[in-house]
ZAKE-193738 format. One record per residue (C-alpha): residue in one letter; residue number from 1; x, y, z. Coordinates in nm, 3 decimals, always signed. Layout:
N
(r 'a', NUM, (X, Y, Z)),
...
This chain:
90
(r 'x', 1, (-1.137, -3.076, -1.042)),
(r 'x', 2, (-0.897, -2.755, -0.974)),
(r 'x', 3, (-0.536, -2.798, -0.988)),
(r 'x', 4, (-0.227, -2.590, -0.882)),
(r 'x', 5, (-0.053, -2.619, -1.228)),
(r 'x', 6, (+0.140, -2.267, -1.368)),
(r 'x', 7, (-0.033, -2.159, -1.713)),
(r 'x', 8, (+0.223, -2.149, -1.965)),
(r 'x', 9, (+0.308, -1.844, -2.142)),
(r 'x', 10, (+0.133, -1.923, -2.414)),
(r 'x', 11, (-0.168, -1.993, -2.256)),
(r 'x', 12, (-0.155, -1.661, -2.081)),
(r 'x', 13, (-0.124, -1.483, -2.399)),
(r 'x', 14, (-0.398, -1.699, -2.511)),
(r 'x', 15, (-0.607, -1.566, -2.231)),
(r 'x', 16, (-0.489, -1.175, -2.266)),
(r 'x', 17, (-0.531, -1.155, -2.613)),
(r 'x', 18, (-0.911, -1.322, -2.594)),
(r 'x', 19, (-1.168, -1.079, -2.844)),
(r 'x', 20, (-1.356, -0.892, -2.544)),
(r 'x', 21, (-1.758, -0.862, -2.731)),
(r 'x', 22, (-1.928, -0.554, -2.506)),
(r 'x', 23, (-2.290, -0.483, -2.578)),
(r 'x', 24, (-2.603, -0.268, -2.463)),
(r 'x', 25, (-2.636, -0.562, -2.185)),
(r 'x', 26, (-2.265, -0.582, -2.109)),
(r 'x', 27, (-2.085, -0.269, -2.159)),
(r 'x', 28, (-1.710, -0.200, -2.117)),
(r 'x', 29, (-1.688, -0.045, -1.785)),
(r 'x', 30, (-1.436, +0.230, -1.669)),
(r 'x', 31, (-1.230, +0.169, -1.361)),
(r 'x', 32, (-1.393, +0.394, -1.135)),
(r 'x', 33, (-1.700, +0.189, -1.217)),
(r 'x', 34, (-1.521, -0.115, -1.128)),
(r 'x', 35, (-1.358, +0.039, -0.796)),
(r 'x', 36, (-1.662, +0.130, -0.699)),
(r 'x', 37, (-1.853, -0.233, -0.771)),
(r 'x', 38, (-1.922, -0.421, -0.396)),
(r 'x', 39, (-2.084, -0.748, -0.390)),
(r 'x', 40, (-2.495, -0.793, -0.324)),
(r 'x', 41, (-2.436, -0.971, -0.021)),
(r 'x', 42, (-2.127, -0.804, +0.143)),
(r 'x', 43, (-2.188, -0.948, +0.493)),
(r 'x', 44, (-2.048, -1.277, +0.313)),
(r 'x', 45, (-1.722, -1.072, +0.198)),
(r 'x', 46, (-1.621, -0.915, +0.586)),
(r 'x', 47, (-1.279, -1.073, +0.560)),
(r 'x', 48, (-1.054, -0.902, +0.754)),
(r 'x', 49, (-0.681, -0.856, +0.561)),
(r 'x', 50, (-0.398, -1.040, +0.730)),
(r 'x', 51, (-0.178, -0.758, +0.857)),
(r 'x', 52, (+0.233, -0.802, +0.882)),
(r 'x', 53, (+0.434, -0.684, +1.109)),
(r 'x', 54, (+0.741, -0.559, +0.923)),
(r 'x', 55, (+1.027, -0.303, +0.933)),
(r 'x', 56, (+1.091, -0.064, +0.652)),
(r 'x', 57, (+1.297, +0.230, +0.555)),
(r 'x', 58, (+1.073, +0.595, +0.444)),
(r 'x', 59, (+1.159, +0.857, +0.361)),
(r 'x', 60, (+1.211, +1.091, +0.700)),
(r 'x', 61, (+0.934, +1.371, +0.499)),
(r 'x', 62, (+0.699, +1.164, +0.374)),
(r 'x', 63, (+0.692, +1.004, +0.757)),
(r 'x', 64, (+0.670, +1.311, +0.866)),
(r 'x', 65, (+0.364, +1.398, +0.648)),
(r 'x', 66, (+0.156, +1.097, +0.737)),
(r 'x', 67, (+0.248, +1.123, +1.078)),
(r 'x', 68, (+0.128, +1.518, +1.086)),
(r 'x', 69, (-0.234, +1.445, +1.005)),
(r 'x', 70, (-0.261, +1.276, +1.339)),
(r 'x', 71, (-0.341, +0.942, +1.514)),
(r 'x', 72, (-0.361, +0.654, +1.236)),
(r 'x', 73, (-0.034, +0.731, +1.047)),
(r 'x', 74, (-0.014, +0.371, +0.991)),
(r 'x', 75, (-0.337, +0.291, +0.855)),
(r 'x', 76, (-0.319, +0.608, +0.605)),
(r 'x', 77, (+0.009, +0.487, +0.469)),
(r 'x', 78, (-0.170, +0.110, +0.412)),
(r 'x', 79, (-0.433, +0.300, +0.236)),
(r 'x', 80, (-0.225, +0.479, -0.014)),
(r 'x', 81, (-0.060, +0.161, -0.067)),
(r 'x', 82, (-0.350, -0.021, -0.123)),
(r 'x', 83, (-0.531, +0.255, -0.363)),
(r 'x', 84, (-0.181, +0.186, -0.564)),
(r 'x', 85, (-0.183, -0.109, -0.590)),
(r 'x', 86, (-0.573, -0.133, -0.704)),
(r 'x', 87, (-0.463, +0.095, -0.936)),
(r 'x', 88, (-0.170, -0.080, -1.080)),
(r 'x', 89, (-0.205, -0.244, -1.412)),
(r 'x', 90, (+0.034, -0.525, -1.427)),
């Protein structure tokens, strides 16, 4: 049975500070090897993200930027947000 409880802090730490064993059969990957991992059956993973409609305030030359490279301004700017936040390691 799954609950909704919060992990304490201490469990957390628990969790991050867990020994990590890699082997010949399980080696430590780098994170272009993970980036670039899809699932064996991706027709089971075509799940379209939920997209907000939201106001914002950008800088006027960075605008300007995505908007020079044509049609799809929008959808660039979700992209570099998105390849940030894949990125981030929080």
């Amino acid at each position: 049975m799954i609950t909704s409880k919060k992990l304490s802090a201490e469990r957390l730490d628990e969790i991050k500070n867990f020994p990590v064993k890699y082997s010949k059969d399980s080696p430590k990957l780098t994170s272009e090897q993970i980036m670039r991992m899809k699932p064996v059956h991706s027709e089971y993973w075509k799940v379209e993200p939920v997209k907000v409609s939201l106001s914002i305030k950008i800088d006027a030359d960075v605008l300007s930027w995505f908007k020079s490279k044509g049609k799809g301004y929008q959808t660039r700017i979700n992209k570099a947000l998105r390849e940030t936040m894949m990125q981030s390691t929080l």
